[in-house]
C-alpha positions in Angstrom: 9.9 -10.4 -10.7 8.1 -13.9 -11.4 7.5 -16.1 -8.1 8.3 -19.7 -9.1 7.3 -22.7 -6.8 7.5 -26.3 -7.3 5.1 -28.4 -5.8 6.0 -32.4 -4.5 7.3 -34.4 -1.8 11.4 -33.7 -2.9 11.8 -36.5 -5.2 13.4 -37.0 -8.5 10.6 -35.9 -10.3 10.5 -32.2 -8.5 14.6 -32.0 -8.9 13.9 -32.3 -12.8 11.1 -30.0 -12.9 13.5 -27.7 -10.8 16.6 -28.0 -13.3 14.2 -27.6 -16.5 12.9 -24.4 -14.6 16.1 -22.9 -14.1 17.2 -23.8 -17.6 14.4 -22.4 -19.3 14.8 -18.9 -16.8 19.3 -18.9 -17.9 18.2 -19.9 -21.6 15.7 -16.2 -21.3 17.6 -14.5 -19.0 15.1 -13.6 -16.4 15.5 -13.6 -12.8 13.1 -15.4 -10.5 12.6 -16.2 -6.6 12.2 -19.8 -6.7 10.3 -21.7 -3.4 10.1 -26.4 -3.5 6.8 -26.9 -1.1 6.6 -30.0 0.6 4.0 -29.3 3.1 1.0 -31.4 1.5 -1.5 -28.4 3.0 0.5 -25.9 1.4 0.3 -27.7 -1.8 -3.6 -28.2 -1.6 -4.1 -24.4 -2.2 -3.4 -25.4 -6.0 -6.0 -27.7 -8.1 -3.1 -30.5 -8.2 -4.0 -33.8 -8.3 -0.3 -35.6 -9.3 3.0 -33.9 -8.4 5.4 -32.3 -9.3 3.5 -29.3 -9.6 4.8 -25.8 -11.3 3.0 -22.8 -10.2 4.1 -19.4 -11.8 3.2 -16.3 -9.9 0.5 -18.1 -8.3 -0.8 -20.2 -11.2 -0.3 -23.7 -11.6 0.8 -24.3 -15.0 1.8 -27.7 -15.0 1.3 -30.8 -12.7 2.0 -34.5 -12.6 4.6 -34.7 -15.1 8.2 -33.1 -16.0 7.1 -30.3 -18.9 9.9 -29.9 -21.9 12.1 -26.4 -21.3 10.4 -24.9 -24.6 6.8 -25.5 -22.7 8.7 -23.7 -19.1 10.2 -21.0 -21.8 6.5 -20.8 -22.7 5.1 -20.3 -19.6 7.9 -17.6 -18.4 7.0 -15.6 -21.3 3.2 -15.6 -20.5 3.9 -14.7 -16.9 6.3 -12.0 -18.0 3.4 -10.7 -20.3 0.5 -10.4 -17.9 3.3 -8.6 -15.5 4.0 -6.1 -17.9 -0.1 -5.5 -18.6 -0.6 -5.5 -14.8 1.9 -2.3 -14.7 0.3 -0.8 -17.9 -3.1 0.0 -15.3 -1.3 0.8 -12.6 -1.9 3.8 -11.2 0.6 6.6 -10.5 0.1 8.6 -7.1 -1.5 12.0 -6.9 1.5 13.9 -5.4 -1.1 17.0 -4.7 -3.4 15.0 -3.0 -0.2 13.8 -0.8 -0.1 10.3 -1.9 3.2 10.0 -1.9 5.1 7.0 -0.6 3.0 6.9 2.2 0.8 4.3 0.4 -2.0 7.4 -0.4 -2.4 8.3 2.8 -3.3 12.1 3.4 -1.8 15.2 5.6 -3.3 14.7 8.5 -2.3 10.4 8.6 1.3 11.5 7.9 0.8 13.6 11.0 0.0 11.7 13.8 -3.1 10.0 12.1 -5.5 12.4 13.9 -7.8 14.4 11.7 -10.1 16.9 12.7 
C-alpha cells in the first residue's frame, strides 16, 4: 500500500495537490493512506524548500508547485514498481527453524524467552 503525504501550511495550493493526488490514484485504481502535514518540523525531515510538497512512500517527489495528474500518475506507478521489487527479495520464513509468525524468533523465545 503506497503512504501519500502532502506537505504545506493547508492552503489552496496543498488542496489542489490533494485533489490531483486523489485523481491520479481513482484514474489507476490504487488505494492509498493519504496524511496533509502542517507541522513545519514535521515537514523539515524532507529536502523541501517551497510547499506544497508530495512525498510518496517516503520520497518527496514534488515540491513548490501543483504537478499535472499524468506526472502524480507517474509517480504512483514508480512507487508501485519499487514495492513490487522490494517483495521480489523478501525473504520467506524458515518454518523448521520455527520462524513462524513470531517475527523468527526460536523455541525457546516462544516459550517464556528463557533459553538454556
Amino acid at each position: 500500500m503506497l503512504y501519500i503525504k502532502v506537505l504545506g501550511p493547508g492552503c489552496l495550493n496543498c488542496y489542489l495537490m490533494r485533489q490531483v493526488t486523489v485523481d491520479a490514484l481513482e484514474m489507476l485504481d490504487v488505494e492509498a493512506t493519504m496524511e496533509h502535514i502542517t507541522d513545519y518540523l514535521e515537514m523539515r525531515k524532507y529536502p523541501i524548500m517551497y510547499t506544497p510538497g508530495l512525498v510518496i512512500n517516503e520520497e518527496l517527489v514534488c515540491a513548490g508547485r501543483i504537478p499535472s495528474i499524468k506526472e502524480v500518475i507517474s509517480w504512483v506507478k514508480e512507487a508501485l514498481e519499487k514495492e513490487d521489487k522490494a517483495r521480489e527479495y523478501e525473504v520467506e520464513p524458515d518454518l523448521s527453524r520455527g520462524d513462524e509468525k513470531s517475527g523468527g524468533l526460536g523455541q525457546a523465545s516462544q516459550q517464556g524467552g528463557h533459553s538454556k
